[in-house]
C-alpha positions in Angstrom: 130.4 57.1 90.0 126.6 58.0 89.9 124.6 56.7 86.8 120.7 58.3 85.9 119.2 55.6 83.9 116.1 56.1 82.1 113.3 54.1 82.1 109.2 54.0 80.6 108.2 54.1 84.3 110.5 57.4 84.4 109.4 59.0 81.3 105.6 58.1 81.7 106.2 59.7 85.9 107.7 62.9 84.3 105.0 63.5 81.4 102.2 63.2 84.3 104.1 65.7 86.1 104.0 67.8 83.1 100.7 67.0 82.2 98.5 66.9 85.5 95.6 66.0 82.9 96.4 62.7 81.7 96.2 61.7 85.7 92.9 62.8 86.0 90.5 62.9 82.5 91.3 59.3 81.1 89.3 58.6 84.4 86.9 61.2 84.5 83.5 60.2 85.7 81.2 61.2 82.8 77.9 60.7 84.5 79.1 62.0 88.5 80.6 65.1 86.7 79.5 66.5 83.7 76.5 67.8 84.4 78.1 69.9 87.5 80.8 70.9 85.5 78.7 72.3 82.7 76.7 74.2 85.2 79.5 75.7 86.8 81.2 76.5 83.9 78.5 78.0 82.3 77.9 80.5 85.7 81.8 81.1 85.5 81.7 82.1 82.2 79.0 84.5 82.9 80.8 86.2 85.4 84.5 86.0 83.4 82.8 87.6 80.4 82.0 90.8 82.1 85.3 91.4 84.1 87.3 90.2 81.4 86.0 93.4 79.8 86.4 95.2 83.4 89.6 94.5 84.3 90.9 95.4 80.8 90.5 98.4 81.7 92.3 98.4 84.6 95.6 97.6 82.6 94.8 100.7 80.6 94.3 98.5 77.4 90.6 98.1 74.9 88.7 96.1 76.7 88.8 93.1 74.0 92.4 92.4 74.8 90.5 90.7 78.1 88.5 88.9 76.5 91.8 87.3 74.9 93.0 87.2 78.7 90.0 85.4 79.5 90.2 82.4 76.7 93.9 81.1 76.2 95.4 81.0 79.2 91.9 79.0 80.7 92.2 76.4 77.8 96.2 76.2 78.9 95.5 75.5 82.3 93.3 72.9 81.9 96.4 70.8 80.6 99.1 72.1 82.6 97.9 72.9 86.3 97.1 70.8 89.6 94.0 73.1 91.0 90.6 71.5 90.6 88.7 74.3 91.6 90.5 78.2 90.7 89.4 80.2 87.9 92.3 81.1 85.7 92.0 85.1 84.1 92.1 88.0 84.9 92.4 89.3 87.9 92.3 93.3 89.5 95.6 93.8 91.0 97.3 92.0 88.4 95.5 94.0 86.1 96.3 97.3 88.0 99.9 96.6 88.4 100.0 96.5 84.9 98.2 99.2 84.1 100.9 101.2 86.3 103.8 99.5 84.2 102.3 101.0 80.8 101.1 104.3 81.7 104.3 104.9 83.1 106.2 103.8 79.9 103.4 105.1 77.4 101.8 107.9 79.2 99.2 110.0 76.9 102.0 112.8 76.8 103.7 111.1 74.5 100.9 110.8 71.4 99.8 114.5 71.9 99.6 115.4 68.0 97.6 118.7 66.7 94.4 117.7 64.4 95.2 119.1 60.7 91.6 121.0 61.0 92.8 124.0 59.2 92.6 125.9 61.9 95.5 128.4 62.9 94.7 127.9 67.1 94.6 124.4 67.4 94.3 122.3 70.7 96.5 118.9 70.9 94.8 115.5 71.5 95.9 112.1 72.3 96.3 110.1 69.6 94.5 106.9 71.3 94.9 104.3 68.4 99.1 104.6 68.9 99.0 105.1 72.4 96.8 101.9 73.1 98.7 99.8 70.2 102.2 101.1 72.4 100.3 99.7 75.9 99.5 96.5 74.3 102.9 95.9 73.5 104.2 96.8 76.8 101.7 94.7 78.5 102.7 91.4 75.9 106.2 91.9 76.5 105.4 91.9 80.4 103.6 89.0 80.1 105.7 87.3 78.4 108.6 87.9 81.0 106.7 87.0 83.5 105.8 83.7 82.3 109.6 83.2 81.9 110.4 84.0 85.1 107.3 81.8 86.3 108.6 78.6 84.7 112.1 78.9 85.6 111.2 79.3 89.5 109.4 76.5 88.6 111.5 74.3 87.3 114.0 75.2 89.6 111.8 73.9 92.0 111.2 77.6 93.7 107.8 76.6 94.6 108.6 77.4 98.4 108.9 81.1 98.1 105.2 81.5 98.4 106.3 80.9 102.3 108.0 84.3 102.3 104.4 85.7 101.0 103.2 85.6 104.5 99.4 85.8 105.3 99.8 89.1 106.7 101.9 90.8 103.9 99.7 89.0 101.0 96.4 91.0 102.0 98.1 93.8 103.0 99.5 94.4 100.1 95.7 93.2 98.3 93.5 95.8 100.7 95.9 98.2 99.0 95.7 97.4 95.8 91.9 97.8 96.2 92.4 100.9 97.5 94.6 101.8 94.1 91.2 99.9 92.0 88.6 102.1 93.6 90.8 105.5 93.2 91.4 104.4 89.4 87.7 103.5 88.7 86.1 107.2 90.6 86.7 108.9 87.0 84.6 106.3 85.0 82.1 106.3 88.1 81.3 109.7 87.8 82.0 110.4 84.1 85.1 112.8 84.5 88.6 113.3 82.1 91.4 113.4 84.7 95.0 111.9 83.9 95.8 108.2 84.7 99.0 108.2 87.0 101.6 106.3 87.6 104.7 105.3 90.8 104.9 107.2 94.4 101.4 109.0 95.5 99.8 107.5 92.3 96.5 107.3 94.5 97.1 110.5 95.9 97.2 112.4 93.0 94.4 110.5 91.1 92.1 110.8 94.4 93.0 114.4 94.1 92.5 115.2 90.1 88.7 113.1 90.4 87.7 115.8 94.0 89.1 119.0 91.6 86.9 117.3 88.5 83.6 116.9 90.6 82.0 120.4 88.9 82.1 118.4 86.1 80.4 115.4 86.8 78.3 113.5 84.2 75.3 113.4 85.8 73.5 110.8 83.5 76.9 108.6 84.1 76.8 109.1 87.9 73.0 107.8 88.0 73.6 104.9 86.1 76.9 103.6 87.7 75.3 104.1 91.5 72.3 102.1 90.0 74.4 99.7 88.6 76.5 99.5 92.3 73.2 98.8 94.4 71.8 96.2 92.2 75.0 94.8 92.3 75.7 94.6 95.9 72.2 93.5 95.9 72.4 90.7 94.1 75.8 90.0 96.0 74.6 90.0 99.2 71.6 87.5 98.3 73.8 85.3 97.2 75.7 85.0 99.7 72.5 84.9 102.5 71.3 82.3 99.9 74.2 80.0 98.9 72.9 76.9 99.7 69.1 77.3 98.4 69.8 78.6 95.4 70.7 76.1 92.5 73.4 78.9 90.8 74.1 82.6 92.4 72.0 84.9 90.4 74.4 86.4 87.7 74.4 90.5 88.5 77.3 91.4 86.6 75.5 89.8 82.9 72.2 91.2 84.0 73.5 94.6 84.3 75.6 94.1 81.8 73.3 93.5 79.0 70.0 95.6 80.9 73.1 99.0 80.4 73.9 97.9 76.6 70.3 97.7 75.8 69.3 101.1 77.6 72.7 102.7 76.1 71.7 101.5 72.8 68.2 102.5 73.3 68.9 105.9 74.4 72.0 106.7 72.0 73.7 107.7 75.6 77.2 108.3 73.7 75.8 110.9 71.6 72.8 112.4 73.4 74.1 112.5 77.2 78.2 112.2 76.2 78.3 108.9 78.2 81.7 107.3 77.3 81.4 104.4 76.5 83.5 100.3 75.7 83.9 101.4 72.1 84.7 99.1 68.8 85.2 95.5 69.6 86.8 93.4 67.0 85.5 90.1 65.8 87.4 87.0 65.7 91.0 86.3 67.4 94.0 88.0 66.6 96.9 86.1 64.8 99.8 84.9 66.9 103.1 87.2 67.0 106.3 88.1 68.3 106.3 90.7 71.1 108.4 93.6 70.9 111.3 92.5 73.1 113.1 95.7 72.7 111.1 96.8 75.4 111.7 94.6 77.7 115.0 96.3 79.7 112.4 98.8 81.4 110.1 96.4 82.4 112.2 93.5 84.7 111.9 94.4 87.8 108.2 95.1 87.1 107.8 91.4 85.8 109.2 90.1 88.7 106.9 91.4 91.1 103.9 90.5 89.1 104.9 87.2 88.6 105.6 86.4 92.4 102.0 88.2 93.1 100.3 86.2 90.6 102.0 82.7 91.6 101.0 84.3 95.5 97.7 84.8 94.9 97.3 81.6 92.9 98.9 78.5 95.0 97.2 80.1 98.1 93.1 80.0 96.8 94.4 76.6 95.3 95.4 75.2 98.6 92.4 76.5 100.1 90.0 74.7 97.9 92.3 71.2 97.8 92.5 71.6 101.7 88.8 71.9 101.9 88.2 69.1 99.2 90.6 66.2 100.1 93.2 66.4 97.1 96.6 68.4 97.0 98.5 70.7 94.5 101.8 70.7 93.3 103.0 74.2 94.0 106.2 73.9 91.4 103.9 72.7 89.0 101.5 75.3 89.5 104.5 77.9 89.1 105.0 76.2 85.8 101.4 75.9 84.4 100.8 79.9 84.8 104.0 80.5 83.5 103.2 78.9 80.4 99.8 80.4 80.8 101.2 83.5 80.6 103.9 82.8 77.9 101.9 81.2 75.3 99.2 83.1 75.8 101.4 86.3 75.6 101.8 85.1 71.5 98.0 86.0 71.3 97.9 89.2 72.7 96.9 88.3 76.0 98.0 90.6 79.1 99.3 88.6 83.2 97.0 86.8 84.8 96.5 84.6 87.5 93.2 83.0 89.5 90.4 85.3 90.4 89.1 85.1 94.1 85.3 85.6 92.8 85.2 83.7 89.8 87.0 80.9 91.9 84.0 81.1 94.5 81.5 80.8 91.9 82.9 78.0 89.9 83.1 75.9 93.3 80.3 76.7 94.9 78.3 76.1 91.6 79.4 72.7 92.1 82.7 72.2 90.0 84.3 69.3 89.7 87.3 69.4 87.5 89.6 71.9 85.4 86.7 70.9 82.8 84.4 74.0 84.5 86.8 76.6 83.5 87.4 75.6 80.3 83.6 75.6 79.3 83.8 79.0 80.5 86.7 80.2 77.8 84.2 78.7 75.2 81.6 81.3 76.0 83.9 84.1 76.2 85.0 82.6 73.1 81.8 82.7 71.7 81.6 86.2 72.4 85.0 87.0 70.4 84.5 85.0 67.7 80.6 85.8 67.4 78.5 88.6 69.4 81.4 91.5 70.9 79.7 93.9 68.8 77.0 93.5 70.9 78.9 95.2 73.9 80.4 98.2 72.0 77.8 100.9 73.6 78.4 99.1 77.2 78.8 102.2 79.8 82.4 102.5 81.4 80.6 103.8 84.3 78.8 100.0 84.6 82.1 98.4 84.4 83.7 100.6 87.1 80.8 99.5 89.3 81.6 96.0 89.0 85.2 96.2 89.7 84.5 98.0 92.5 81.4 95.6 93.8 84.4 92.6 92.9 86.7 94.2 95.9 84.2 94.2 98.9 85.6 91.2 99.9 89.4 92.8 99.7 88.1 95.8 102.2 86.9 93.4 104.9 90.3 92.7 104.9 90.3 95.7 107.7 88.8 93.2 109.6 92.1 91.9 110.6 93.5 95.0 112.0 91.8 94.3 115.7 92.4 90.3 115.2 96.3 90.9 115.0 96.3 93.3 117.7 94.9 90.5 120.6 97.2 87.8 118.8 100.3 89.3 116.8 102.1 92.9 117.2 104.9 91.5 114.9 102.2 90.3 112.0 100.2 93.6 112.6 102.9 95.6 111.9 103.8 93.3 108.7 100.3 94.2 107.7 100.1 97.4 108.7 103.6 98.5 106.5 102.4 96.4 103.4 99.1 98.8 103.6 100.9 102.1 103.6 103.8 101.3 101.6 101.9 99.6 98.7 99.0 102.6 99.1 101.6 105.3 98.8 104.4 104.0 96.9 102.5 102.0 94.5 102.3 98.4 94.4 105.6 97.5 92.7 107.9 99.8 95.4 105.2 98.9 98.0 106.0 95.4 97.5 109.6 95.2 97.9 109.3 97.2 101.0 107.2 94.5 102.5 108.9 91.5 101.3 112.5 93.8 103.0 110.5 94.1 106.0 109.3 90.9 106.5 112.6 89.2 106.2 113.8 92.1 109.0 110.9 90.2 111.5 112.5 86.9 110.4 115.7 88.1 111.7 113.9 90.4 114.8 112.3 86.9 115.8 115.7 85.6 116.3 117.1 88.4 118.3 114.5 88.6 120.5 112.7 84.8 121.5 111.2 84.0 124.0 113.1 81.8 126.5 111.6 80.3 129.7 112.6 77.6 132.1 109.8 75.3 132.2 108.5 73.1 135.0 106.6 69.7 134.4 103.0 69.3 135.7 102.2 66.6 137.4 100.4 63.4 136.8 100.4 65.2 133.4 102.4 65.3 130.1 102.4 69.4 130.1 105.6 71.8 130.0 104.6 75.6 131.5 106.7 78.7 132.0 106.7 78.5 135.5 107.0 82.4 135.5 103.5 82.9 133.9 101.5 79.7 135.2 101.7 80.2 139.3 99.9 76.5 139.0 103.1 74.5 138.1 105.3 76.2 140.9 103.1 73.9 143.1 103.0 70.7 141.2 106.1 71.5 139.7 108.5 68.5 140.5 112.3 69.6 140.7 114.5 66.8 139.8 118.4 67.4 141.0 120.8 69.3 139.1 118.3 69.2 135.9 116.5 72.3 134.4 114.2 72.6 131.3 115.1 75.5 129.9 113.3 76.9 126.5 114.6 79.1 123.4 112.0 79.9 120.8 114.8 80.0 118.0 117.1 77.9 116.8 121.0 78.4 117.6 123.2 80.1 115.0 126.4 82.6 114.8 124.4 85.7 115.0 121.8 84.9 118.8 125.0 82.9 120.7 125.8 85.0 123.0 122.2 85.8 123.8 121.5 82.3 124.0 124.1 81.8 126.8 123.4 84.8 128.7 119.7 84.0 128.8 120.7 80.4 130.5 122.9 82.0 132.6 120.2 84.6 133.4 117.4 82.1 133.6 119.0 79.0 135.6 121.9 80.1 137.6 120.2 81.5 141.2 118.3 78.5 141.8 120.8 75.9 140.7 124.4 77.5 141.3 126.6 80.2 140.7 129.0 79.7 137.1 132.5 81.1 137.3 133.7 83.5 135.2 132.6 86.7 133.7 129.5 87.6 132.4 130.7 88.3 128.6 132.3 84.8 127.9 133.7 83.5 124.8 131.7 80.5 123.4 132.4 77.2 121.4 130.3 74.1 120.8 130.3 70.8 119.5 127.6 68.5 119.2 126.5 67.9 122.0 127.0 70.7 124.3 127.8 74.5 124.7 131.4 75.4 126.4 132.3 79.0 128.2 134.6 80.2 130.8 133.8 77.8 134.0 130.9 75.9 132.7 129.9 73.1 130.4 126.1 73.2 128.9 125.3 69.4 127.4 122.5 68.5 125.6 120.7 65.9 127.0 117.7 66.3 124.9 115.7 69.0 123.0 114.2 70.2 126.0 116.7 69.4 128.8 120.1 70.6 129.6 122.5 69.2 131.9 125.1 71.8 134.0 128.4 71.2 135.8 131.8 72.6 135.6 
C-alpha cells in the first residue's frame, strides 16, 4: 500500500510552485534592480499604452476594453508566472483571432435598426452601442474559456504540447496572421467603410471590399496615417541601428500618439475633414461580473485554438530570454499563470492575451530585471483609465492602424525563412509553407488545425521514410560516416569480420517493421552473405534481437548488429 504524507517542507514546495514570486522578491536586490526596473517599465508602459488601444481594435471591441487587457492580467502575472523578461497583454493575432470569433457571432447584420426620423424612406444603420456590448460579451466568455482550458493543461501537466508547435508551423501560421492584421487595418489606413469579415477567404474578401472602396478614400486620413507609418518605421529603424547607445529606444508610438490627438483636437478633424476617430473613453474601471456563459457552446473550438496559440507564443519568447539570461521557466506553470491571467482578468472585462514580441524586446533591452518592470507598466496604463483616457477620445484610427502595422515588420521577415528551409529542410519548408496558405485562406482558427493535422502527418512521414545507412568507422578517429556518401571512409574504413554498423534514423515500432528488415537485408546482405528465405518474411522480436525466415538479427549495441543463421 502507497501512503502520500504531508509535510511543511511539502506545502511550503507547492505554494512556491504556485507562487513563483515568493522565490524571487523576498530577495529582491533593491539597490541592483530598482532603478532598471523602473526605467524599463516606464518605456514598456509607453509602448503598451498605445497598442493596448491598437489592438482593441483588432478584436473589433472600443478601444478602452484594451486598456483593461493591458492592466489585470500584467498585475496577475507578476504573482503567478516564471518569465523574468516577457510583457504580458495584448497581443495582434490574439487580438485578430478574436476579432474573427465575434464578428462572426455578432456581425453588424444583426443590429441593423431604421432611425425613427419621421421620415417615410429611411436607410437602416448599425446600432453600434448593442452590437459592441454583444462583442464584448463574446470576447469575456472566450476569455474566460480559454483560461480554463489554460489551467487545466496546466495542471495536468500538458506543458509539453508546445513541442507539437514546431518552429516552422508557429511563424507560419504568425506571417499569416500578419497578413490577416494588415488586410484588416487598409480601411482605417485609408479612411474607407467596408464590412469586417469573418472564416474561409476572410482576407480575400476584405483585400477586395478596401481596392473597390479606393474612389472613396479619405484623403486627409490617408496623409496622416502614411505620415504616421514613416515616422514610425523611422523611429523603429534608429532604434534598432542604435540599441546599445541609446539609454531607452525613442518612444514613436506615444509621440505620434499624442503629436495626432493634439493636431486632431486642434483641427476638429472628426467634424471638419470626417476623420473617424477612438471615440468616448470611459473613466475609471469597470466593476467585476459574470460573463454570459450561454454563449459559450459556439465558441469551444475557437477557445481552444487561442489558448494553445497564446500558451505557443508565450513559453517560446520566455525561453528565449531565460536561455539568453541564465535562469529557466516552468512551462506548466507558465500554462497556469496565463490561464489565470485570462480567467480572472475575464471578471473585469478583459479580452485573451498573451506576451507581446515588441513590448517583450523593449522591456529587456531597457534593462529589466524582474516581473517588477511589467507591472510598473499596468500602473501607467492604469493611470490612464482611472485619470487622463479622455485625453485620447479624438485619436485618429488611421494613426492606430499605422502602428499595428509598423508592430508586424518583424512578422514579414519571417519570409526570410523560405530560402533557409530550402538548403536545410524540404519537410519543415513544406510545414511552413502549408501553415502560410492554409491559415491566409482559411482563417487562422481552420488554418491552424490544418497545420497542427499536417505536421503530425510528417511525424509519421519521418517514420516511413528514414534514412538508413551502413556506416564505416574512420580511423585513428572516433567518427561514424555513410560510407555511401563519404568516399574517404571506404579507404580508412576498417572491416571487422562478420560485423556491420548499420543505421535507422527512427525508432522500431508495429507500423516501419517490415521496412526496417528489408532495408538490412537491402543494405548488408551482398557484402556479408546471402539470407535464406523470401524477400517478404514474417517478423518477431524479443529483446535482444530481430527473428525472420533463415536469419537471426541480435543486438549487440545501439549501433552494431550481429548476423548468422
Amino acid at each position: 500500500m502507497l501512503f502520500h504524507r504531508c509535510s511543511s517542507q511539502k506545502a511550503k514546495s507547492a505554494a512556491l510552485s504556485f507562487l513563483p514570486i515568493l522565490t524571487w522578491l523576498p530577495y529582491y536586490p533593491v539597490k541592483q534592480y530598482l532603478f532598471s526596473d523602473v526605467v524599463s517599465g516606464l518605456s514598456t508602459g509607453v509602448v503598451q499604452l498605445p497598442q493596448g488601444l491598437a489592438y482593441a481594435m483588432l478584436a473589433a471591441l472600443p478601444p478602452v476594453y484594451g486598456l483593461y487587457s493591458s492592466f489585470y492580467p500584467v498585475v496577475l502575472y507578476t504573482f503567478f508566472g516564471t518569465s523574468r523578461h516577457i510583457s504580458i497583454g495584448t497581443f495582434a493575432v490574439i487580438s485578430l483571432m478574436i476579432g474573427g470569433v465575434v464578428v462572426r457571432e455578432a456581425p453588424d447584420s444583426m443590429f441593423y435598426v431604421f432611425p425613427a426620423n419621421g421620415s417615410n424612406i429611411s436607410v437602416p444603420v448599425v446600432n453600434i452601442e448593442a452590437r459592441d456590448t454583444r462583442r464584448v460579451q463574446l470576447a469575456v466568455v472566450l476569455t474566460t474559456l480559454v483560461g480554463i482550458i489554460q489551467m487545466v493543461f496546466g495542471l495536468l501537466r500538458f506543458g509539453f504540447v508546445a513541442i507539437y508547435l514546431t518552429e516552422p508551423l508557429v511563424r507560419g501560421f504568425t506571417t499569416a496572421a500578419a497578413v490577416h492584421v494588415v488586410v484588416s487595418q487598409l480601411k482605417y489606413l485609408l479612411g474607407v467603410k467596408t464590412q469586417r469579415y469573418a472564416g474561409p477567404l476572410s482576407v480575400v474578401y476584405s483585400l477586395k471590399a478596401v481596392l473597390l472602396d479606393i474612389p472613396n478614400t479619405n484623403v486627409t486620413t490617408i496623409l496622416l496615417g502614411l505620415a504616421c507609418l514613416v515616422f514610425l518605421y523611422g523611429t523603429k529603424h534608429i532604434n534598432e541601428r542604435f540599441k546599445n547607445k541609446l539609454l531607452i529606444p525613442i518612444p514613436g508610438e506615444i509621440i505620434v500618439v499624442i503629436v495626432s490627438t493634439g493636431i486632431s483636437y486642434g483641427l476638429s478633424l472628426s467634424d471638419h475633414y470626417q476623420v473617424d476617430v477612438v471615440g468616448k473613453i470611459p473613466s475609471g474601471l469597470l466593476p467585476p461580473s459574470v460573463p454570459h456563459f450561454s454563449l459559450l457552446p459556439n465558441l469551444i473550438s475557437d477557445s481552444f485554438a487561442v489558448a494553445i496559440v497564446g500558451f505557443s507564443m508565450g513559453i517560446s519568447l520566455a525561453k528565449i530570454f531565460a536561455l539568453k539570461h541564465g535562469y529557466s521557466v516552468d512551462g506548466n506553470q507558465e500554462l497556469i499563470a496565463l490561464g489565470l491571467c485570462n480567467f480572472i482578468s475575464s471578471f473585469f472585462q478583459t479580452f485573451a492575451i498573451t506576451c507581446s514580441m515588441s513590448r517583450s524586446l523593449v522591456q529587456e533591452s531597457t534593462g529589466g530585471k524582474t516581473q517588477i518592470a511589467g507591472l510598473l507598466g499596468s500602473l501607467l496604463v492604469l493611470l490612464v483609465v482611472v485619470a487622463i483616457g479622455f485625453v485620447f477620445q479624438p485619436l485618429p484610427q488611421t494613426v492606430l492602424a499605422a502602428i499595428i502595422m509598423v508592430n508586424l515588420l518583424g512578422m514579414f521577415k519571417q519570409f526570410r525563412d523560405i530560402p533557409h528551409l530550402w538548403r536545410t529542410s524540404k519537410i519543415e519548408l513544406v510545414i511552413w509553407l502549408v501553415a502560410f496558405v492554409a491559415s491566409v485562406l482559411l482563417g487562422l482558427d481552420y488554418g491552424l488545425l490544418v497545420a497542427l493535422t499536417f505536421a503530425i502527418l510528417t511525424v509519421v512521414y519521418r517514420t516511413q521514410s528514414p534514412k538508413s545507412s551502413v556506416l564505416g568507422h574512420v580511423a585513428h578517429t572516433g567518427l561514424y560516416c555513410d560510407v555511401d556518401e563519404y568516399e574517404e571512409v571506404w579507404r580508412k574504413y576498417r572491416e571487422y569480420e562478420g560485423i556491420k554498423i548499420f543505421h535507422f534514423n527512427s525508432s522500431i515500432y508495429f507500423a516501419n517493421s517490415d521496412l526496417y528488415v528489408n532495408t538490412l537485408k537491402d543494405k548488408v546482405t551482398p557484402p556479408m552473405c546471402t539470407l535464406a528465405g523470401p524477400r517478404a518474411v514474417t517478423i518477431h522480436s524479443t529483446p535482444d534481437s530481430i527473428h525472420g525466415t533463415g536469419f537471426t538479427i541480435r543486438f549487440s549495441h545501439d549501433l552494431f548488429y550481429k548476423m548468422g543463421p
